[in-house]
TIFI-629557 format. One line per field, with one value per residue (C-alpha): residue in three letters; x, y, z. Coordinates in Angstrom, 2 decimals. Example, Ala and Ser with C-alpha at 12.3 -4.5 7.8 and 13.67 -1.06 7.14 Angstrom:
BEGIN
residuo ala | ser
c1 12.30 | 13.67
c2 -4.50 | -1.06
c3 7.80 | 7.14
END
This chain:
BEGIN
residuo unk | unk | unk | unk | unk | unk | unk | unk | unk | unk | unk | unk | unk | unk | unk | unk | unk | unk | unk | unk | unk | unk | unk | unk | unk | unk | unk | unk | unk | unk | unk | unk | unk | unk | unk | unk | unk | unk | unk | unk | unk | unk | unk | unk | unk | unk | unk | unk | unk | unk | unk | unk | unk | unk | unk | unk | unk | unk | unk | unk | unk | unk | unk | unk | unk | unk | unk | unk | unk | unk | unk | unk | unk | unk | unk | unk | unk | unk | unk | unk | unk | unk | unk | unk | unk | unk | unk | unk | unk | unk | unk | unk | unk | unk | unk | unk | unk | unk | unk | unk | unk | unk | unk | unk | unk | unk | unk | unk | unk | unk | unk | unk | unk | unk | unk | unk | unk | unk | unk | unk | unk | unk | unk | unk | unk | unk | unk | unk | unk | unk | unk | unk | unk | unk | unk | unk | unk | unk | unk | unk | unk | unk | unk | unk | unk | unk | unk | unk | unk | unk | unk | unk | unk | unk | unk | unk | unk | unk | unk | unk | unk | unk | unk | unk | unk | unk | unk | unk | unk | unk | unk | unk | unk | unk | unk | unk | unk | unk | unk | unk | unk | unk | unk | unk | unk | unk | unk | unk | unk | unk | unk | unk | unk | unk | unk | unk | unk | unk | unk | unk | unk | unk | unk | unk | unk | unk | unk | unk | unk | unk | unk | unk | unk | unk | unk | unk | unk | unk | unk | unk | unk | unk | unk | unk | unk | unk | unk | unk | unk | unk | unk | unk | unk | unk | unk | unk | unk | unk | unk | unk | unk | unk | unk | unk | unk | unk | unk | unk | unk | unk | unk | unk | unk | unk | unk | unk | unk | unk | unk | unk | unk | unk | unk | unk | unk | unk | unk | unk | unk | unk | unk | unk | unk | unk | unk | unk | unk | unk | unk | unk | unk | unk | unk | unk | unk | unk | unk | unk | unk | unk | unk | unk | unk | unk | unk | unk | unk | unk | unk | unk | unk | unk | unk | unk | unk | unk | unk | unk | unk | unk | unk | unk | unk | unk | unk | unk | unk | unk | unk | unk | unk | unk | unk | unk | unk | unk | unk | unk | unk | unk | unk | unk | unk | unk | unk | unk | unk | unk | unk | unk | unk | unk | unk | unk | unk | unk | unk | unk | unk | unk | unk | unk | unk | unk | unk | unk | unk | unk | unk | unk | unk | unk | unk | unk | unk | unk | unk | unk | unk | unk | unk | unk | unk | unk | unk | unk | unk | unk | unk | unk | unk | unk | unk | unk | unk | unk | unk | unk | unk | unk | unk | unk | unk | unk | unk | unk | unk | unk | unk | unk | unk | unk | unk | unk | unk | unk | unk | unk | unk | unk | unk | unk | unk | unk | unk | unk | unk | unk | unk | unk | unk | unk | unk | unk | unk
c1 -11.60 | -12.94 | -15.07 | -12.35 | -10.34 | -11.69 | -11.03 | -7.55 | -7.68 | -8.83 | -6.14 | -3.60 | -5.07 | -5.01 | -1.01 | -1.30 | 2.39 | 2.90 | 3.23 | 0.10 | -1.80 | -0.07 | -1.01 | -4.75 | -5.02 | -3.74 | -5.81 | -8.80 | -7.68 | -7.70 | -10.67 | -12.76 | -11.27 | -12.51 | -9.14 | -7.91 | -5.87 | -3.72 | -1.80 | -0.67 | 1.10 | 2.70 | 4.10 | 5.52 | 7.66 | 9.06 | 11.37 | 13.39 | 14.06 | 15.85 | 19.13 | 20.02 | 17.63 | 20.85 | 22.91 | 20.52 | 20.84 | 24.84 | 25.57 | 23.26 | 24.74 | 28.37 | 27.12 | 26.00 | 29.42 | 31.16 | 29.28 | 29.64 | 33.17 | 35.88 | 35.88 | 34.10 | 36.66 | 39.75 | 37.33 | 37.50 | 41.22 | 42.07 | 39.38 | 41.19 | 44.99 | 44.01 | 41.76 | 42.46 | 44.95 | 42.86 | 40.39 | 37.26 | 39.14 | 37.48 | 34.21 | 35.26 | 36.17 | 32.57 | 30.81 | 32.96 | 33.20 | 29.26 | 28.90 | 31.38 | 29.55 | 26.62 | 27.18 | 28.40 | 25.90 | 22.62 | 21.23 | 21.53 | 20.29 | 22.80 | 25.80 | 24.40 | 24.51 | 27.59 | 30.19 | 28.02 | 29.73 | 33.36 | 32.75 | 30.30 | 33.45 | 36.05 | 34.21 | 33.25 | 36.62 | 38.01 | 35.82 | 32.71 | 29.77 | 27.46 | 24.60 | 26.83 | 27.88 | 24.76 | 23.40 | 26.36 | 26.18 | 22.28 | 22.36 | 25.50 | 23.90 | 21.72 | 24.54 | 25.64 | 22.93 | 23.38 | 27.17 | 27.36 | 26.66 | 23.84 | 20.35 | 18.57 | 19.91 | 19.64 | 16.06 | 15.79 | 16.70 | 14.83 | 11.51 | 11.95 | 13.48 | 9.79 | 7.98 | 8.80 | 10.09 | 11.53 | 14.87 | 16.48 | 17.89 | 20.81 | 21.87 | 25.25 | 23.97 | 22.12 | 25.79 | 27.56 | 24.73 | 25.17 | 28.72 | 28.34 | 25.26 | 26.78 | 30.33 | 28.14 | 26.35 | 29.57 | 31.73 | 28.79 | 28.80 | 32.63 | 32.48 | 30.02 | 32.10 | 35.20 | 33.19 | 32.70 | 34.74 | 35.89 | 36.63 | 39.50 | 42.30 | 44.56 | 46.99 | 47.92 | 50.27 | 49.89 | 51.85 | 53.08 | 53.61 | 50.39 | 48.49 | 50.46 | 49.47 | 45.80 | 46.05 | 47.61 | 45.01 | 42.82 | 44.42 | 41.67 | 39.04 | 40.21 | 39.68 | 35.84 | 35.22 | 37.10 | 36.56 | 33.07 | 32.98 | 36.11 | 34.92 | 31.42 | 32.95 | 36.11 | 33.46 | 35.24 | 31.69 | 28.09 | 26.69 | 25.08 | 28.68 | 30.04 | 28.15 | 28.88 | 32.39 | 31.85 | 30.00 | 33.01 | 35.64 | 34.38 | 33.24 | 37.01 | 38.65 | 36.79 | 36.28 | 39.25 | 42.03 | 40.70 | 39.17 | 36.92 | 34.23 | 33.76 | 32.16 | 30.11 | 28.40 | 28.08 | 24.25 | 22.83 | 24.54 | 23.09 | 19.65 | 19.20 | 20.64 | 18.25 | 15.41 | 15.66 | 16.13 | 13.25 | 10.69 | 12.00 | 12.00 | 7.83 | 7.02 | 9.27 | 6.93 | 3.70 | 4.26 | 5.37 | 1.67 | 0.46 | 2.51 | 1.11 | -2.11 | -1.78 | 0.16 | -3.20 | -5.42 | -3.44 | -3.19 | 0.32 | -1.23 | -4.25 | -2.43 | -0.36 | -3.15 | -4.92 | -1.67 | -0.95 | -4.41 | -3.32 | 1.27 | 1.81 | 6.19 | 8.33 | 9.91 | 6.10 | 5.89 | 9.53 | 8.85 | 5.82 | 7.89 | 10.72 | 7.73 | 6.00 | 9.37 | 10.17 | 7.01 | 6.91 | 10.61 | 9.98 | 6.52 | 7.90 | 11.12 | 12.74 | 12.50 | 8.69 | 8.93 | 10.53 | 8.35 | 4.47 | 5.84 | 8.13 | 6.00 | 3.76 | 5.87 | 8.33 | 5.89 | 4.30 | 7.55 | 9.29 | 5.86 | 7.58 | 11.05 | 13.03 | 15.64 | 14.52 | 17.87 | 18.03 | 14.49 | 16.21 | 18.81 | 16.32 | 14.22 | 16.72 | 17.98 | 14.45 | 14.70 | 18.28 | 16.96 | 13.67 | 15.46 | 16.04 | 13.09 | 11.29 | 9.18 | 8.90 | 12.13 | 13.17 | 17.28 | 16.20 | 14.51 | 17.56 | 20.05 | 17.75 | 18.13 | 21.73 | 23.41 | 20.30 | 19.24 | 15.95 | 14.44 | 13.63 | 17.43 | 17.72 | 15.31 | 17.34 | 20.50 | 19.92 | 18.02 | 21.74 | 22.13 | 18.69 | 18.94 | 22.37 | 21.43 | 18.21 | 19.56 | 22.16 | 18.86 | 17.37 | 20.74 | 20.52 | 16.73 | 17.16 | 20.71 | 20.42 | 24.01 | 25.15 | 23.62 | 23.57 | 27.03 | 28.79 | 26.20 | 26.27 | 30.09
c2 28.86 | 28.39 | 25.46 | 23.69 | 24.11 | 20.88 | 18.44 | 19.91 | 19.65 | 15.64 | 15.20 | 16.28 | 14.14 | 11.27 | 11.79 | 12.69 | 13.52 | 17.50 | 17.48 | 16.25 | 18.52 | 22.10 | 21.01 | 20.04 | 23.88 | 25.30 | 24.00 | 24.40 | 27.97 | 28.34 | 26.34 | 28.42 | 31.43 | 29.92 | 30.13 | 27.11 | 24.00 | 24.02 | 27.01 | 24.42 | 22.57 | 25.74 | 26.74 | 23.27 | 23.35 | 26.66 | 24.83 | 24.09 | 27.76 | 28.37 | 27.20 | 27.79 | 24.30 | 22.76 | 23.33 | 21.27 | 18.05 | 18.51 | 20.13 | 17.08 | 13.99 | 15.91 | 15.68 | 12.50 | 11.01 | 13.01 | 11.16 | 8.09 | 8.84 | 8.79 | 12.28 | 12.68 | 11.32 | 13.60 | 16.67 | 16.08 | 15.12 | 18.31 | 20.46 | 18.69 | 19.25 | 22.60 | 23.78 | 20.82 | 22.38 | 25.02 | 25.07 | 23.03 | 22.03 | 18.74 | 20.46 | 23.37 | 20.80 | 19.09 | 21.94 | 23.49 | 19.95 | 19.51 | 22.87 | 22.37 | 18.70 | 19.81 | 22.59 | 20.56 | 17.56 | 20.01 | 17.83 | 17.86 | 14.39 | 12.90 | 15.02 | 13.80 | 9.79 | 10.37 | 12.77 | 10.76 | 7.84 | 9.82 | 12.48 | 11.51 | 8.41 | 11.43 | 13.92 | 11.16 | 10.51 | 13.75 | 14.06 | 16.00 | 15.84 | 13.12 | 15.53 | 18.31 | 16.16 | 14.80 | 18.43 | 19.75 | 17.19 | 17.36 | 21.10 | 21.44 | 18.47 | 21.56 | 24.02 | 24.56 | 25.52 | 29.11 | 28.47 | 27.76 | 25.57 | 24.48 | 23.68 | 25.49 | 28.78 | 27.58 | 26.43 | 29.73 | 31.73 | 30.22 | 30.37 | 34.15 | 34.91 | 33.88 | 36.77 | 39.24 | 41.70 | 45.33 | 44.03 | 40.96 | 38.15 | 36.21 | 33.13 | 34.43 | 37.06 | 34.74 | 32.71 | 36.06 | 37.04 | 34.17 | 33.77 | 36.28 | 34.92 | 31.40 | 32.39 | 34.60 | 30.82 | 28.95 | 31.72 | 31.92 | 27.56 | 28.06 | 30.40 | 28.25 | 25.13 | 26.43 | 27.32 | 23.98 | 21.62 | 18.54 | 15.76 | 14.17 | 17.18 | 16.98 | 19.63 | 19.34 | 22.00 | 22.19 | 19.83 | 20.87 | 17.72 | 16.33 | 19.32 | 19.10 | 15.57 | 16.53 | 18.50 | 16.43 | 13.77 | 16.48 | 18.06 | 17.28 | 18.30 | 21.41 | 23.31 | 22.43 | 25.91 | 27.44 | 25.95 | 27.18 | 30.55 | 32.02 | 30.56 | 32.38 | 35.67 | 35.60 | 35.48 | 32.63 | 30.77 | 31.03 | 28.96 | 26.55 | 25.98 | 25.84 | 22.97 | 21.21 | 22.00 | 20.34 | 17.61 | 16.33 | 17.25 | 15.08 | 12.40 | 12.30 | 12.27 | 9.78 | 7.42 | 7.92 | 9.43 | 8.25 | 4.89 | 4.89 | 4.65 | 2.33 | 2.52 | 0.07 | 2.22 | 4.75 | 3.75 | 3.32 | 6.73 | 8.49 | 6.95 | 7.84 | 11.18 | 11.79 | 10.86 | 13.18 | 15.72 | 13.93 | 14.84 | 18.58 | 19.38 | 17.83 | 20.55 | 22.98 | 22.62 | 22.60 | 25.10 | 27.68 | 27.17 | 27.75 | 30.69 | 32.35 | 32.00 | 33.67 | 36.50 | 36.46 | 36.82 | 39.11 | 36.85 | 38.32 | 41.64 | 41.09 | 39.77 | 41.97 | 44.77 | 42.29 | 41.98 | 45.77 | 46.67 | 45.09 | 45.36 | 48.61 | 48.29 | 46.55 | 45.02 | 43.54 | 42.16 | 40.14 | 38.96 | 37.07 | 36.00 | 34.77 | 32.49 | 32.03 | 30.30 | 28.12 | 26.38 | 25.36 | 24.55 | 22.11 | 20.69 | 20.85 | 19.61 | 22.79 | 22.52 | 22.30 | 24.75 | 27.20 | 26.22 | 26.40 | 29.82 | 31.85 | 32.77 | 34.09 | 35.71 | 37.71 | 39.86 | 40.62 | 41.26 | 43.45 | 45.55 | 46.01 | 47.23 | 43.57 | 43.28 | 39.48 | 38.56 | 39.51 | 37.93 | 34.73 | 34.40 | 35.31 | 31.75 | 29.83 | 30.43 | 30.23 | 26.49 | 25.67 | 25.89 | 24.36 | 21.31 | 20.53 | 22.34 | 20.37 | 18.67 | 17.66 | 19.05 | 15.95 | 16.17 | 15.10 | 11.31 | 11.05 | 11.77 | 10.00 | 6.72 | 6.88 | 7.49 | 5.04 | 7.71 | 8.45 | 11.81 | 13.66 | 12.73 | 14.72 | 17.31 | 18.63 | 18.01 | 20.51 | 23.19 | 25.18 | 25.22 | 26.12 | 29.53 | 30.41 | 30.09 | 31.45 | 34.90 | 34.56 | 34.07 | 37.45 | 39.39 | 38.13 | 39.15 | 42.67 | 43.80 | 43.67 | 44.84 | 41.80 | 39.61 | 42.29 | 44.09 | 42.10 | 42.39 | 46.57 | 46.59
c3 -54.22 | -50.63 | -51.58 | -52.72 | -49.33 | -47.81 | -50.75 | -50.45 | -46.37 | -47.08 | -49.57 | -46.98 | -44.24 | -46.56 | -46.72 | -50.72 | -52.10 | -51.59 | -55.45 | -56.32 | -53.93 | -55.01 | -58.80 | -57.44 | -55.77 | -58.89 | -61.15 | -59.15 | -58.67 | -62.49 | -63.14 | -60.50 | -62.40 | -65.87 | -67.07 | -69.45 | -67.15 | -70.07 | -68.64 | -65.70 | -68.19 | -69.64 | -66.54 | -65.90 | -69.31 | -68.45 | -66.23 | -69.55 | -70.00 | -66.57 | -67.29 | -63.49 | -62.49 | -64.38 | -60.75 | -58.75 | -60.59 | -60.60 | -57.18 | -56.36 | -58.17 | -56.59 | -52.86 | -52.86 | -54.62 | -51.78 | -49.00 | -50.54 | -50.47 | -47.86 | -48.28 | -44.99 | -42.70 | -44.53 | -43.64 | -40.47 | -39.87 | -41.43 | -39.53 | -36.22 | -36.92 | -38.09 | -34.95 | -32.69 | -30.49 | -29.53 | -26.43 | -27.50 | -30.58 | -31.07 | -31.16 | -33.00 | -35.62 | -35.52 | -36.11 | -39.09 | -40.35 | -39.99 | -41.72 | -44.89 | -44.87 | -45.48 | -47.43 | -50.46 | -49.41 | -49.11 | -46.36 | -42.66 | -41.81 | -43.91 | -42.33 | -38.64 | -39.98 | -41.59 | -39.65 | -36.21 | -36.37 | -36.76 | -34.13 | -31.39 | -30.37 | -30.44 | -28.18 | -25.34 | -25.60 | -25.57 | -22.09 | -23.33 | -21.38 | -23.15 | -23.29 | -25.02 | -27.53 | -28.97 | -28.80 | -30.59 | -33.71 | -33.69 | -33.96 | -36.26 | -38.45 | -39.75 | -40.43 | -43.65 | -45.67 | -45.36 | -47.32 | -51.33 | -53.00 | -50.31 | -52.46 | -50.51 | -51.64 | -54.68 | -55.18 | -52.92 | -55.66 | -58.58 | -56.95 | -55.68 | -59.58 | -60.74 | -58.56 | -60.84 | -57.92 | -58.37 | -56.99 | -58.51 | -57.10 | -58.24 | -57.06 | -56.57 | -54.28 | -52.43 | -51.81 | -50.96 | -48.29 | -46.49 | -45.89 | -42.50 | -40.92 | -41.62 | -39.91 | -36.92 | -36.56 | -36.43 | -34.35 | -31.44 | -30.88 | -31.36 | -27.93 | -26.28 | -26.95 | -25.71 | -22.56 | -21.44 | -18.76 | -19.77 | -17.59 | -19.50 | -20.04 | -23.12 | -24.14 | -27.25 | -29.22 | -33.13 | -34.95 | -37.85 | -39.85 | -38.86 | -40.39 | -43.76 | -43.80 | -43.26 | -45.79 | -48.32 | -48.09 | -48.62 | -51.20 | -53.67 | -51.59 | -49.98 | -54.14 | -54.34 | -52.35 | -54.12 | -57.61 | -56.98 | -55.88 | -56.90 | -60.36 | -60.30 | -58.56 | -60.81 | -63.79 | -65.04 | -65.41 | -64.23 | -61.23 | -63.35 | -65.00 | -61.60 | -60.92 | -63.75 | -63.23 | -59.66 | -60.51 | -62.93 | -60.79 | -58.12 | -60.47 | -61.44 | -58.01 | -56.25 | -59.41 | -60.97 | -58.53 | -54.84 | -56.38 | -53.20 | -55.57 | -58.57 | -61.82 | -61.09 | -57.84 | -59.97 | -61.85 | -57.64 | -56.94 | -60.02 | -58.91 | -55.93 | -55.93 | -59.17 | -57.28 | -54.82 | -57.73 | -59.79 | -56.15 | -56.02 | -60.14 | -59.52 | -56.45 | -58.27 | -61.75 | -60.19 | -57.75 | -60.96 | -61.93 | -58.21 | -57.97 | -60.87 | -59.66 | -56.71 | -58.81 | -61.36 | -58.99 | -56.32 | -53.30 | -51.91 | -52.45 | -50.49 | -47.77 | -47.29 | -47.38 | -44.27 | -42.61 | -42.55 | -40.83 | -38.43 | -38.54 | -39.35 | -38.41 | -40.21 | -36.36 | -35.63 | -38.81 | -38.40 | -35.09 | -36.01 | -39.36 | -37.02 | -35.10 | -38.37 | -39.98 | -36.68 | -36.71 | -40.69 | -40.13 | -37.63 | -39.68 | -43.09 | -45.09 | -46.66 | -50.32 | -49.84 | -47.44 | -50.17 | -52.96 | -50.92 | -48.47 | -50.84 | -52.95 | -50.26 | -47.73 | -50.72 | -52.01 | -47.99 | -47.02 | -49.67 | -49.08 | -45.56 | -47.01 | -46.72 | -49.49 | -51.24 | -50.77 | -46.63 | -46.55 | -48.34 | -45.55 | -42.37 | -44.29 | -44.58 | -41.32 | -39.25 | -41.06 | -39.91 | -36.58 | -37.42 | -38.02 | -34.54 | -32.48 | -30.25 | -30.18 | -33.90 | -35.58 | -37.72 | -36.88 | -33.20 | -34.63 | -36.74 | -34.17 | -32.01 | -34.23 | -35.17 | -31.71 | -30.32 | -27.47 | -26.62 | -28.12 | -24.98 | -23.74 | -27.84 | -26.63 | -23.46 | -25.34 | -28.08 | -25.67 | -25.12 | -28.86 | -29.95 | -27.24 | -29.32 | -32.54 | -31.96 | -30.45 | -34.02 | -35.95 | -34.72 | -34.50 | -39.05 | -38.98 | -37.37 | -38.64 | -42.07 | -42.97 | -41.90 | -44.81 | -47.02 | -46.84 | -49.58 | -52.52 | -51.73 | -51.26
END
């Protein structure tokens, strides 16, 4: 397989689609092997027998009708008459907005371009410090991910379900772990932001009326959470049910209830949220075939045989994974991220004693923050271009943030109980 590592190294350099080069190292991995190519196609058509790659498409087409939507703006006038009042309110409701936002939307640059243009106005004017604010929406643009029904969990979930591991794991684990580590996340920038000075001082009581409002205008959005995990954990339906349940229950309100979409947006919605799902089904298909080469022909085993002459504690080994995950997070986009690593690291790290599903949330949060390291993390350029700052102004902005969710990252990695609690209650 070595010989073939620098026609794979020139195909990277050349910018060929990540797609294209996983299914070029797989089948040269089964060629060198003498084993037939037609195998690759195999594992590509077993994506019709995993009902759960139904949720992706769905939870999909649903986020992208939501942020085409109004539905935005009603998140956060309800996040601000419900936490307003309290000190740091207005940035209390950014980041729980930015987190719910994405969430639902699975992607953190499009909660920065959308919830920017609502809350970076109302926190200058509410006398934040210029540099706090674009560090707080940079950073909180990532958020989310670790809460259902965030793709990432998802696609999490169906590439560690192909390892064939002693210990399962469920999608609906996977949204149960990381309701803690998400809330640690969002409690720790909480304290932070009610730490800081302000140079315009408004105290402002709760208002009663102006909360039920909120909450009437978003009285069709506030029962998506709900709709989707009380429906999975009340066993009323599965999680690829829940997302069809989603996807028509949004498809109703904002066609047919809100009207802030019309029938007529609806083909250019489809597309392009299908295309995004079209790019990640193609990784997802090939990289079943690369993964079961390197299952053939014991790669994850090997490795981890290398790795423990050398890390014989389970503390070493998470350490490095911590730096290991910050890098790719700030090189790589994370569904290609979970499709190339996963199948790697899971085997290497359940050899260590890491539950799949703790390993799962200790990913997905190393990529949260990935998102906006310096000097490459890719929220910076997009806060950079929609708030028209430069990046390095982006780079000292989001230092603050980085150091807090960084120490919540490794309080996740090294107390296990915390991501894990709920599936062993």
């Amino acid at each position: 397989m070595s010989i073939f590592a620098p026609v794979l190294l020139i195909l990277t350099l050349l910018r060929t689609p990540l797609f294209a080069i996983i299914a070029a190292s797989a089948m040269l991995g089964f060629y060198s092997e003498e084993i037939d190519l037609a195998v690759v196609s195999i594992e590509i058509y077993r994506l019709a027998e995993m009902p759960i790659l139904l949720a992706i498409p769905l939870f999909t087409f649903a986020g992208y009708l939501l942020g085409e939507s109004h539905a935005s703006t009603r998140l956060v006038n309800l996040t601000h008459h419900l936490l307003g009042w309290m000190p740091g309110g207005l940035a209390i409701v950014a980041i729980f907005s930015c987190a719910l936002f994405t969430a639902f939307t699975g992607a953190s640059g499009v909660t920065i371009i959308a919830l920017g243009a609502l809350l970076y106005p109302a926190l200058k004017q509410a006398g934040y410090n210029e540099n706090f604010s674009l560090g707080l929406l940079t950073s909180s643009g990532s958020l989310g991910l670790l809460f259902a029904p965030s793709l990432p969990l998802i696609l999490f979930g169906v590439v560690a379900q192909q390892m064939d591991l002693d210990q399962p794991v469920g999608i609906d684990q996977l949204f149960l772990a990381g309701i803690f580590p998400g809330l640690l996340m969002l409690i720790m920038l909480s304290i932070y932001s009610m730490m800081q000075p302000r140079h315009v001082v408004e105290k402002k009581g709760f208002d009663v009326k102006k909360a039920v409002a909120a909450l009437n205008a978003a009285k069709w959005e506030i029962p998506l959470p709900i709709l989707v995990l009380g429906g999975i954990y009340g066993g009323y339906f599965a999680v690829s049910e829940a997302a069809a349940v989603t996807a028509f229950y949004v498809l109703v309100v904002e066609v047919l209830v809100m009207r802030e979409i019309s029938i007529r947006q609806l083909p250019e919605i489809m597309r392009d949220s299908m295309v995004l799902v079209g790019g990640i089904m193609i990784i997802i298909g090939v990289s079943l075939a690369s993964t079961n080469y390197m299952i053939d022909t014991e790669i994850p085993t090997r490795l981890f045989e290398l790795i423990q002459q050398h890390i014989d504690d389970k503390l070493t080994f998470l350490i490095l994974l911590n730096l290991f995950l910050l890098a790719l997070g700030m090189m790589l986009d994370i569904f290609s991220a979970i499709v190339i690593i996963v199948p790697i690291i899971l085997p290497i790290a359940v050899g260590y004693g890491i539950h799949p599903v703790h390993l799962g949330i200790i990913f997905l949060a190393n990529m949260q923050l990935g998102y906006f390291t310096p000097p490459v993390g890719m929220n910076l350029f997009i806060a950079s271009y929609r708030f028209e700052k430069p990046v390095m102004q982006l780079y000292l902005a989001t230092i603050p943030f980085f150091c807090i969710l960084l120490v919540a990252v490794l309080i996740i990695t090294y107390w296990p109980a915390l991501s894990l609690y709920l599936i062993n209650d």
